[in-house]
N, C-alpha and C positions, 0 to 999 in steps of 0.2 A: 618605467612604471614601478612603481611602489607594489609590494609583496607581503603578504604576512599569512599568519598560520591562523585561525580564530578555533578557539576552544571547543565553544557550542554556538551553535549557528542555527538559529530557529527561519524555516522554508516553510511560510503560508500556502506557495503558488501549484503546492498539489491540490487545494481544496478544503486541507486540514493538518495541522502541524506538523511535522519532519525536523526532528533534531540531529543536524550535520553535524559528527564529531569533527575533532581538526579539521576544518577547512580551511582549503586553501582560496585566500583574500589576494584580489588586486584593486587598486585604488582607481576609478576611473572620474574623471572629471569631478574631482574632489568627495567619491562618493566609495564607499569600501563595496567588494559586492562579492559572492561567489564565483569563485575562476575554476567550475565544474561541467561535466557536460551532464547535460539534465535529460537525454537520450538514455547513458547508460545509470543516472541517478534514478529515473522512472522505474526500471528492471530491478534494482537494489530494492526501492519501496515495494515493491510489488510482491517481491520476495520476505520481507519483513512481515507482510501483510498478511500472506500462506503463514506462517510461521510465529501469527502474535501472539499473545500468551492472554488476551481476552477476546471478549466476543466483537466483531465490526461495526462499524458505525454508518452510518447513512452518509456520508461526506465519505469515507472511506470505499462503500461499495458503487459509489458515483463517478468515484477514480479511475476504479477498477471496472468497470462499464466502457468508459471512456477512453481508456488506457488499449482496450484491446478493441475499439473502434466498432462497438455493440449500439445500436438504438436498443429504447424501452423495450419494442416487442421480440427481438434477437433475440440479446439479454432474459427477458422471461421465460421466451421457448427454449431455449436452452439448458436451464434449469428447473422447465417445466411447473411454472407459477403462472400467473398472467401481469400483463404490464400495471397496471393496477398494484399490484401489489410490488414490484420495484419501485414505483413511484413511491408506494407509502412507506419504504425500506429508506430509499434516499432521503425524504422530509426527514430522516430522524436528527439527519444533520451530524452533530455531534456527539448523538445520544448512540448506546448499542440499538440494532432494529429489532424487530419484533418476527425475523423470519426462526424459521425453526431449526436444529440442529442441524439435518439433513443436509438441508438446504446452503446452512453456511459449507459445513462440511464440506458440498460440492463444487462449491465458487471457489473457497481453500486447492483442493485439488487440481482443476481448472486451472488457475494461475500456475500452479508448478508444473501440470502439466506443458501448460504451453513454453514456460524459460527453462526448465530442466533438461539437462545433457544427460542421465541417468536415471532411470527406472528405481533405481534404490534410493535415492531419496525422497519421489513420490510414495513409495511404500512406505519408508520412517514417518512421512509426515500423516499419512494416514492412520500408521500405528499410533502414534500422539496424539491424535483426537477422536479415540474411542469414546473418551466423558467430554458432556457437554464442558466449553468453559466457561467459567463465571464474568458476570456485564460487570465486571471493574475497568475503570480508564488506565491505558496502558498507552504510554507514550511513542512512538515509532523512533526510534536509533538508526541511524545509520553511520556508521563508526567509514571515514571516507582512506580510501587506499590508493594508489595510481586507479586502479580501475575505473572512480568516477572523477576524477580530476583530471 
């Protein structure tokens, strides 16, 4: 099998873009494709996601719903909204949603709560979102290591 490294490698199949650095490529049936496990690539987005440097998007918190195997009304009770208003989080699609600081705030936490091995980086990443942050489009990186290949 043919092998190669690819640069930037754009992954639609979360929902909403994922730029793979160095990925590693095998050629199958005359077709180039990611030679990644998308088990431990889900974990890596997931963690990007706590960690983005703007506010979520509806495609994004749809991920993240899904990702940790939440229905509409789980999902709401959890963070104490009602499904109704996830729905109208997710329609945003692409756009950042229209929930409130808190609220992101909480989902952010949530996620590292659940993949963190360490108590001290849910605490850093809380210290980092004392101010709201700003609805600019912020692309997701995931820079690929053995870990997801």
């Amino acid at each position: 099998m043919e092998r190669k490294i690819q640069k930037v490698f754009v992954d639609t199949g979360f929902g909403f873009p994922v730029y793979l650095l160095n990925t590693p490529m095998v050629k199958v049936r005359g077709h180039w494709t990611p030679e990644i496990d998308y088990t431990r690539l889900q974990g890596l987005v997931l963690q990007q996601l706590a960690h983005k440097a703007g506010r979520l998007t509806g495609a994004e918190i749809r991920f993240i719903r899904q990702a940790f195997e939440l229905t509409l009304q789980q999902f709401a009770k959890r963070f104490g909204v009602s499904h109704v208003a996830v729905m109208k989080w997710e329609k945003a699609e692409e756009s950042a949603t229209v929930m409130g600081w808190s609220s992101e705030k909480d989902i952010r936490m949530f996620i590292l709560s659940k993949l963190s091995k360490t108590s001290d980086e849910v605490l850093r990443l809380y210290a980092s979102l004392e101010e709201v942050l700003p609805s600019k489009t912020v692309k997701i990186q995931v820079p690929l290591s053995k870990r997801a290949a």
